[in-house]
C-alpha positions in Angstrom: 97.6 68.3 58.9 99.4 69.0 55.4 98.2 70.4 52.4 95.5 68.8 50.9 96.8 68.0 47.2 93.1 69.6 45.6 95.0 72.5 47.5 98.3 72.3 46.0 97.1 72.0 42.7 94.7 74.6 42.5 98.0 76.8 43.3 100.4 75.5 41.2 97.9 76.4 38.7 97.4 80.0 39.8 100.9 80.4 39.7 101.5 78.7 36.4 98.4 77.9 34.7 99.4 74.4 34.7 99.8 71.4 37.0 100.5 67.6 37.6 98.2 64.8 39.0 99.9 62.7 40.8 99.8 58.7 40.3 97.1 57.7 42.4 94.5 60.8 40.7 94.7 59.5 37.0 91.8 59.1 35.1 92.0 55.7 34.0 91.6 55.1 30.0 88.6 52.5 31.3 86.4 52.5 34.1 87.0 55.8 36.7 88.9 56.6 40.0 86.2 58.2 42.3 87.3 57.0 45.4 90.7 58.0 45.5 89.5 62.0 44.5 86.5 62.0 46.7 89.2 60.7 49.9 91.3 64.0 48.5 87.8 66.3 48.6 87.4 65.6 52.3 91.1 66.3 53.1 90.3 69.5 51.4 87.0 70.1 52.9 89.1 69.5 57.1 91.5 71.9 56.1 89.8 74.5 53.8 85.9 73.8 54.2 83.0 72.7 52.5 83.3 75.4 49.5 85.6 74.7 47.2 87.3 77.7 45.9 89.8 76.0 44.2 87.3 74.7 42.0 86.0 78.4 40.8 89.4 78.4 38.7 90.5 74.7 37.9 89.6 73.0 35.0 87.2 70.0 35.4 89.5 67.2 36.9 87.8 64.1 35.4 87.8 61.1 37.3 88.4 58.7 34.0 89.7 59.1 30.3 86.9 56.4 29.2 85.1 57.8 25.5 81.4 58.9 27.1 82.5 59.1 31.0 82.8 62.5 31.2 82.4 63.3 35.3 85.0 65.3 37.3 85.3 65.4 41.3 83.7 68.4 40.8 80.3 66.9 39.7 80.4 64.8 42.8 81.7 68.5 45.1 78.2 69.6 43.5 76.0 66.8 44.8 77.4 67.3 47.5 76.9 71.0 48.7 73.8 70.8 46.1 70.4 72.5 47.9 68.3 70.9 45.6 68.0 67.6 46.5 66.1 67.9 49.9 68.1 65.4 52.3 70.8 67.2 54.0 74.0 68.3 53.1 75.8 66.8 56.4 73.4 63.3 55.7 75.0 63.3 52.3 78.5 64.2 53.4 77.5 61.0 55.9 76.7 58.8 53.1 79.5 59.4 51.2 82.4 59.4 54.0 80.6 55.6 54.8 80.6 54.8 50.9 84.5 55.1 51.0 85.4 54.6 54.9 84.5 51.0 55.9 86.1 47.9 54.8 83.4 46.2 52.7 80.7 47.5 50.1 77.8 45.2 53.1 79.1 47.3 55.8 78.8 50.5 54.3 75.2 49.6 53.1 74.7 48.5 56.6 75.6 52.2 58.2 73.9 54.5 54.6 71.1 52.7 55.1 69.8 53.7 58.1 70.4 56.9 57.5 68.3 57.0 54.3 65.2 55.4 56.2 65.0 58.3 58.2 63.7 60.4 55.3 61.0 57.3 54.8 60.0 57.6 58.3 56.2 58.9 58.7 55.0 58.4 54.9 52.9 56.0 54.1 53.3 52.5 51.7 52.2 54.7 48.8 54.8 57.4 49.3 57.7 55.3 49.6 57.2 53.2 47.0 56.8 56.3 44.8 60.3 58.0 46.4 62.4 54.3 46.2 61.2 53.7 42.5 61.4 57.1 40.5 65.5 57.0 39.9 65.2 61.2 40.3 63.9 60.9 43.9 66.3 62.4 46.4 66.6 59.1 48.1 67.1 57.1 44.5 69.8 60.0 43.6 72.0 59.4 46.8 71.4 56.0 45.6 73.0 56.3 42.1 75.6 57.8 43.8 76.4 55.0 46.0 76.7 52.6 43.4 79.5 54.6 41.9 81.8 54.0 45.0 80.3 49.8 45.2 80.9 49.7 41.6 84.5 51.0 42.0 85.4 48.7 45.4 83.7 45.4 43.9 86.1 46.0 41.5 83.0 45.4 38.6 83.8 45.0 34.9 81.4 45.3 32.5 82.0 42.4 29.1 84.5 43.4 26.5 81.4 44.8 24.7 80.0 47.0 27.4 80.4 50.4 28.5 79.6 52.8 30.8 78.3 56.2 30.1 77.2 59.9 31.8 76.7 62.9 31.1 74.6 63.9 33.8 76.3 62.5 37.7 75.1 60.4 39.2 73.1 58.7 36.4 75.0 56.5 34.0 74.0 54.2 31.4 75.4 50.8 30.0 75.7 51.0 26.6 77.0 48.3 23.6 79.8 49.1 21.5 77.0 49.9 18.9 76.0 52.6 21.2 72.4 50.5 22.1 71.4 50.4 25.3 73.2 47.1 27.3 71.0 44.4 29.3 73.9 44.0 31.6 73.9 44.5 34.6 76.8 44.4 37.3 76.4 40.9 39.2 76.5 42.1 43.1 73.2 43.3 44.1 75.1 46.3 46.0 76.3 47.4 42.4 73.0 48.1 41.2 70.2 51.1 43.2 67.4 49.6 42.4 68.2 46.5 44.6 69.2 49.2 47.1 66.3 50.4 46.8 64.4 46.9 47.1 66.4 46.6 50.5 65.5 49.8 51.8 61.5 49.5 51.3 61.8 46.0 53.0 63.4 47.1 56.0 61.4 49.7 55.9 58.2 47.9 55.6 59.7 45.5 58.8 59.4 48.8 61.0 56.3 50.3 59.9 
């Protein structure tokens, strides 16, 4: 296994306090390139491991040059390894290798999902309901986080007059070009986590 480039950058900027991304790891001047990074993070995590040492001394590597889209690779390295949210760090390592692994947004839905129910399994109507419709649930925050990676493979574009925003990953906002919050709303029910969300409590509900 080579290098992985996270690797090879970290070093060229120990050695020089500067370095180059290649093509494929620019932050576009709209919309973001998550997928690309996060398929770098895991070559790092195989050959280095799951923390990130690199990242104690690299500058955040943002994943898009968009006015208002301020996340880095290192936001999504933090949900990652983060003990706060109370589903596991290998099922969220799980959900995200599936998010960018399988050849359509439906399959990949079709092997996170399962996954997800297990944390439903055993509470009752009340409790789920409560856990799939508060957005800062640990189930609704892996769920955010999934619709990053659908967004980017569904190729979705917001109208001329919509942007997205965050300054807190994985929550984002769609805003107007007057800065008020947009109706819009990405077209493909994958794209958006309270329809995940939906799909989960169904299935849910068809095994309990």
């Amino acid at each position: 296994m080579g290098k992985s480039i996270i690797q090879k950058i970290y070093e060229d900027f120990k050695e020089t306090k500067n370095f180059t991304l290649p093509q494929h790891l620019l932050p576009p001047e709209k919309g973001y390139n998550l997928i690309k990074w996060v398929q770098e993070l895991f070559v790092y995590y195989q050959g280095e491991g799951i923390i990130v040492r690199a990242f104690d001394d690299l500058p955040p590597l943002k994943i898009s040059s968009q006015c208002g889209l301020d996340t880095t690779i290192q936001d999504m390295h933090k949900f990652i390894i983060s003990d706060l949210n109370l589903i596991s760090l290998e099922t969220r390592k799980t959900i995200v290798e599936h998010a960018i692994s399988h050849p359509s947004s439906q399959e990949a839905w079709q092997k996170i999902s399962p996954l997800l129910l297990e944390r439903l399994m055993n509470m009752d109507d009340e409790t789920v309901r409560e856990d799939l419709t508060w957005k800062f649930s640990p189930v609704a925050e892996i769920l955010w986080v999934v619709t990053w990676f659908f967004m980017e493979r569904e190729e979705v574009i917001p109208p001329q007059s919509t942007y997205m925003t965050s300054n807190r990953f994985p929550y984002y906002l769609w805003l107007t070009e007057e800065k008020n919050q947009s109706l819009w709303e990405p077209e493909n029910p994958l794209c958006r986590w309270e329809w995940l969300a939906l799909d989960l409590y169904n299935t849910w509900r068809k095994t309990n």
